[in-house]
C-alpha positions in Angstrom: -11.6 91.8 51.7 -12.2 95.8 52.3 -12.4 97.3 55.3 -15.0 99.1 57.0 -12.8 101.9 58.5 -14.4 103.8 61.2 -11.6 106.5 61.2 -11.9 107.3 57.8 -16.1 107.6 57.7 -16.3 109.2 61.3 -13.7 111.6 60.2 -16.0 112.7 57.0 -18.9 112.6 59.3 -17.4 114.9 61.8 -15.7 117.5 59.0 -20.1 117.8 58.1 -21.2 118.2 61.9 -18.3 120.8 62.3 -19.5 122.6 59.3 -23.4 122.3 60.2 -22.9 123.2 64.0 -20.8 126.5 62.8 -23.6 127.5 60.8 -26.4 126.9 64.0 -24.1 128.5 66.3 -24.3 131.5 63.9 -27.7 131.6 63.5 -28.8 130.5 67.0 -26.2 132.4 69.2 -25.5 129.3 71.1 -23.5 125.7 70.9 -25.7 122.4 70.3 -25.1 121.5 73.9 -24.7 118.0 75.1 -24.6 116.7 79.0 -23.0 113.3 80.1 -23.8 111.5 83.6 -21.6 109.5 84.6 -21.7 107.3 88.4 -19.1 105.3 89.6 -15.6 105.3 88.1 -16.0 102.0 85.8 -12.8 101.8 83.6 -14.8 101.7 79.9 -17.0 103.9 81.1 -15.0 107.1 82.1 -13.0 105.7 78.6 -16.3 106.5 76.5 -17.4 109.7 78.1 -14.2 111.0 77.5 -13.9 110.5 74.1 -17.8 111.8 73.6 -16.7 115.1 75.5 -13.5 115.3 73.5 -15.5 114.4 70.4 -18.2 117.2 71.0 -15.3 119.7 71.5 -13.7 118.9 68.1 -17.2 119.5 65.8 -17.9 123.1 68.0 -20.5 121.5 70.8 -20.6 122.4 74.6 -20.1 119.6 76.6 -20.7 118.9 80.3 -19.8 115.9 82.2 -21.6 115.3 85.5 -19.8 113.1 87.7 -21.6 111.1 91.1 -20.2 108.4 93.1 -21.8 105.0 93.4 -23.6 106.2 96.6 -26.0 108.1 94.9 -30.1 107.3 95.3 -32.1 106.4 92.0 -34.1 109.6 93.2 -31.6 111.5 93.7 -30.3 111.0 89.8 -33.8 111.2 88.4 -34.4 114.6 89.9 -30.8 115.8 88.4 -32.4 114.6 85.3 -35.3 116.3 85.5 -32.9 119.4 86.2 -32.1 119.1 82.7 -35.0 118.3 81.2 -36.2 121.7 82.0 -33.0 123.2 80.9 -33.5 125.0 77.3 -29.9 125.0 77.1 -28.9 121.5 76.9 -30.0 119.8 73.6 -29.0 116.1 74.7 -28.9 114.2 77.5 -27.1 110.4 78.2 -26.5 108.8 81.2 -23.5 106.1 80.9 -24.3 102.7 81.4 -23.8 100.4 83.2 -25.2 102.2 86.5 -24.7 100.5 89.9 -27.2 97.9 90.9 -29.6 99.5 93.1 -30.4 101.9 89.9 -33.1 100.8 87.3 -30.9 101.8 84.1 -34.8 101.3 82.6 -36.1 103.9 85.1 -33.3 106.5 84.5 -34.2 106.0 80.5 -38.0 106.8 80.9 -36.7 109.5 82.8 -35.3 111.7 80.4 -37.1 113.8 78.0 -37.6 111.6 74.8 -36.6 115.1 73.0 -33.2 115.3 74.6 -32.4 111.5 74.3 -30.1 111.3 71.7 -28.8 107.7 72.5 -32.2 106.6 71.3 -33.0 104.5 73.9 -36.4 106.0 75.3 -39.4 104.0 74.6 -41.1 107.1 72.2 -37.5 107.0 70.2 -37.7 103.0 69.9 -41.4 102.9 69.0 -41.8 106.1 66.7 -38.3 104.1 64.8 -40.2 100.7 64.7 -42.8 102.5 63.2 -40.5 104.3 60.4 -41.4 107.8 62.2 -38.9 110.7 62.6 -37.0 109.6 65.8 -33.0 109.4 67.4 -32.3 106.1 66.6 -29.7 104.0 68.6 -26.4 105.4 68.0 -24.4 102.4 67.3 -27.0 100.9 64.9 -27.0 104.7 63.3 -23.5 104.5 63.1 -23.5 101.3 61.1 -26.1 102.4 58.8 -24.3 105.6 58.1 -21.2 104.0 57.3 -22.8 101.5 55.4 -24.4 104.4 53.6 -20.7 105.9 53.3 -19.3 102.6 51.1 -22.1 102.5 49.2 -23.3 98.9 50.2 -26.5 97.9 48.6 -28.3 96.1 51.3 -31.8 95.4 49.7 -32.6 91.8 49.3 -29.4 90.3 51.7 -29.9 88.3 54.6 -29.2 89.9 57.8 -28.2 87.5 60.4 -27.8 89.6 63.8 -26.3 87.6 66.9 -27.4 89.2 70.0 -30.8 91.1 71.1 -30.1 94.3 73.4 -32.1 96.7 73.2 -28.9 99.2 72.5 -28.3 97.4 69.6 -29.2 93.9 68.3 -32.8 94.3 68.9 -32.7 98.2 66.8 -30.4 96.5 64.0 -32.7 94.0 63.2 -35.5 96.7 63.0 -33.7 98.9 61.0 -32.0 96.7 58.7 -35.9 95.4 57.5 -37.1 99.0 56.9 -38.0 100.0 53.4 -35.3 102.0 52.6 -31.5 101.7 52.1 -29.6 100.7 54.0 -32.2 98.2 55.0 -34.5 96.0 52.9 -33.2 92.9 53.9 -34.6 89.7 55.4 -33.4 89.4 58.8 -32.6 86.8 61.4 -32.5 88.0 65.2 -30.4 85.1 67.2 -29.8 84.9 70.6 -28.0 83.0 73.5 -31.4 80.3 73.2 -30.9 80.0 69.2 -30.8 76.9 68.1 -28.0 75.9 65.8 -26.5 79.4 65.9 -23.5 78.0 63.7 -26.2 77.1 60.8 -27.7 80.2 60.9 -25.1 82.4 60.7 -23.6 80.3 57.8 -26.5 81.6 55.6 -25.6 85.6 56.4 -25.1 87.9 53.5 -24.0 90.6 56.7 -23.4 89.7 60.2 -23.6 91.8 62.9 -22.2 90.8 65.9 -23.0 92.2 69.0 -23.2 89.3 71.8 -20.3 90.7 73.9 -18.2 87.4 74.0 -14.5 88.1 72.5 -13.8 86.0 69.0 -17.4 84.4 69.5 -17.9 84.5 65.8 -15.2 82.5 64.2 -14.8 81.5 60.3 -16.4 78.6 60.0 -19.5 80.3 61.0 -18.9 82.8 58.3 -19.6 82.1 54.8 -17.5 83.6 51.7 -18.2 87.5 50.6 -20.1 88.0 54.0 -20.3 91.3 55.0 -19.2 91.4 58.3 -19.8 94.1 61.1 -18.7 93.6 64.2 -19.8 95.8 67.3 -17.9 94.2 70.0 -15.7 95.7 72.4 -13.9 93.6 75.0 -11.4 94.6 77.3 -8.7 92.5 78.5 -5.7 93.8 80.2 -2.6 93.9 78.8 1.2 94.8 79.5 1.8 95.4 75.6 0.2 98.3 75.4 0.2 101.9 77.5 -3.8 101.8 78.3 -3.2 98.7 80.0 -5.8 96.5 78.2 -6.5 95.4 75.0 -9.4 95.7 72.8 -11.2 92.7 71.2 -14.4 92.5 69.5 -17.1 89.4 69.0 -15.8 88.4 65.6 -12.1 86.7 65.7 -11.0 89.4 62.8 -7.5 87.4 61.5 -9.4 84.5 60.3 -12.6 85.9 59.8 -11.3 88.9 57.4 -9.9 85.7 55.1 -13.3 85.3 54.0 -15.7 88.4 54.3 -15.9 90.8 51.2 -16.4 94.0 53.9 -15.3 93.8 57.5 -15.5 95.6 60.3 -12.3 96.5 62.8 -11.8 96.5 66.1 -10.8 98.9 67.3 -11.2 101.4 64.5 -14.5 100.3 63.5 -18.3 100.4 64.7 -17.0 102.3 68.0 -16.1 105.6 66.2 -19.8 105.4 64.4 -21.4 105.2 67.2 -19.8 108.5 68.5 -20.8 110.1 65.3 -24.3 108.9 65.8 -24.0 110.2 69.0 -23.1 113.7 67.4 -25.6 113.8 64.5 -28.4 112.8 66.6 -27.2 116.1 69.6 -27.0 118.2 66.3 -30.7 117.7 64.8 -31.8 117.9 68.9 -30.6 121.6 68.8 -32.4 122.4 65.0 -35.7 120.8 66.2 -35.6 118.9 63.3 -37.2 115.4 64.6 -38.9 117.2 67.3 -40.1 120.9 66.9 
C-alpha cells in the first residue's frame, strides 16, 4: 500500500500558487482576491473557512471573511452577493455550506457570477465541465485529479466505482473521471443510496471514491485487492482524546481497508487539503482571466 498524502501534494501545489501569484501581483499591482460568506456559527464550517483564509494568506492572496448570523433573509444575502459581483476587486466568491433552512443553497449558487465561482458549483461551471469546456471545476474532485496527476496514476481503461452523487462531488467525479484525457478515461459506475447490491459493485472497482458521508461505510470486503482507493469523507465525532474536541473519520474504514488497496487515501491528511488547493488554483486563474477573459 502507498499513500495518497495530501500534505505532501498540497504542499507542492501551494510552493507553485505562491510562485505564480508573486508574479501576478507584480504585474497586476494587486492580490488574487478571494471573499468567504459564512452564516451561522456551524462547528465544521467556521473550521473550513478558516483554514481557506489561512491557506490564501500563505500562497500571497487577500482574503475576506464575511460573517452573518442565522437571521439573515435569502434577499438580504443575495443582494451582498451581488455587492460582489460588481466588485472588480474580488476574483472569487464562495459561500459556506450548509446555510440555514429558510435559504435555497441552489438560489445563493445561481446567484453568483459564474466568473467569480471558483467552487465550481454554478450551473455554467458544471455544464461548460460536462461538456470538456474551459470551466472551475469542483474543488474537491480537482483536488483529487491533481493529486492523482501528482503520483503519476494512469487511470485510462480502470473502472471507477463512485459511491455517492452530490452535486459537490460524486456527481462531478464521475464526469470527470470519463473525460478523454488523464486523469480520466475510465469506465465509471455512479452508486447511490437506491443501488442495488452496492457491495457487488464496488467489489469490481479498480479506484473507489467514496463520498456518501457515513463514517467507515466502505469496509474491506467491499474492496477488492490493488484498488485504488480515495476517500473524501470527513466526519466528525467528538472526542476527549484530542484538543479540537472531535475526531475526524472518513467513509472508508482506513485500518482494514489500507491492507488491501495499492493507493489510499487518508483521513485526515488526504482529499481535504486538495480540495483547498483546488480551491486556490481555481481563485488564481479567476484573477489571470484565463477560463474567462
Amino acid at each position: 500500500m502507498k499513500l495518497l498524502d495530501g500534505k505532501e501534494v498540497s504542499a507542492r501545489i501551494k510552493e507553485d500558487i505562491k510562485r505564480d501569484a508573486a508574479e501576478f501581483t507584480a504585474k497586476s499591482g494587486r492580490k488574487p482576491h478571494l471573499v468567504a460568506i459564512l452564516v451561522g456559527n456551524d462547528g465544521g464550517s467556521e473550521t473550513y473557512v478558516a483554514s481557506k483564509m489561512r491557506n490564501c494568506e500563505l500562497v500571497g492572496f487577500d482574503s475576506t471573511n464575511i460573517r452573518y448570523d442565522e437571521s439573515i433573509t435569502e434577499a438580504q444575502l443575495i443582494a451582498k452577493i451581488q455587492e460582489i459581483n460588481a466588485d472588480d476587486s474580488i476574483d472569487g466568491l464562495i459561500v459556506q455550506l450548509p446555510l440555514p433552512k429558510h435559504i435555497d443553497p441552489e438560489r445563493i449558487t445561481e446567484a453568483i457570477d459564474y466568473r467569480k465561482d471558483v467552487d465550481g458549483f454554478h450551473p455554467i461551471n458544471l455544464g461548460r465541465m460536462q461538456r470538456n469546456l474551459p470551466c472551475f471545476i469542483p474543488a474537491t474532485p480537482y483536488g483529487i485529479l491533481l493529486m492523482l496527476e501528482y503520483y503519476g496514476i494512469d487511470t485510462s481503461g480502470l473502472h471507477a466505482v463512485v459511491v455517492g452523487r452530490s452535486n459537490i462531488v460524486g456527481s462531478p467525479m464521475s464526469i470527470l473521471l470519463a473525460r478523454n484525457s488523464n486523469p480520466g478515461n475510465c469506465t465509471v459506475t455512479l452508486t447511490h443510496s437506491r443501488t442495488k447490491d452496492l457491495k457487488a459493485e464496488v467489489l469490481r472497482a479498480d479506484i473507489v471514491v467514496a463520498a456518501i458521508g457515513k463514517k467507515n461505510f466502505v469496509t474491506a470486503d467491499m474492496v477488492k485487492e490493488g484498488a485504488i482507493v480515495i476517500d473524501v469523507g470527513i466526519n466528525r465525532e467528538e472526542s476527549t482524546a484530542t484538543k479540537s474536541g472531535y475526531k475526524l473519520y472518513g467513509d472508508v474504514d482506513f485500518e482494514e481497508v489500507s491492507k488491501k488497496a495499492s493507493w489510499i487515501t487518508p483521513v485526515p491528511g488526504g482529499v481535504g487539503l486538495m480540495t483547498i488547493v483546488g480551491l486556490l488554483k481555481n481563485t488564481l486563474e479567476a484573477a489571470k482571466g484565463t477560463i474567462y477573459a
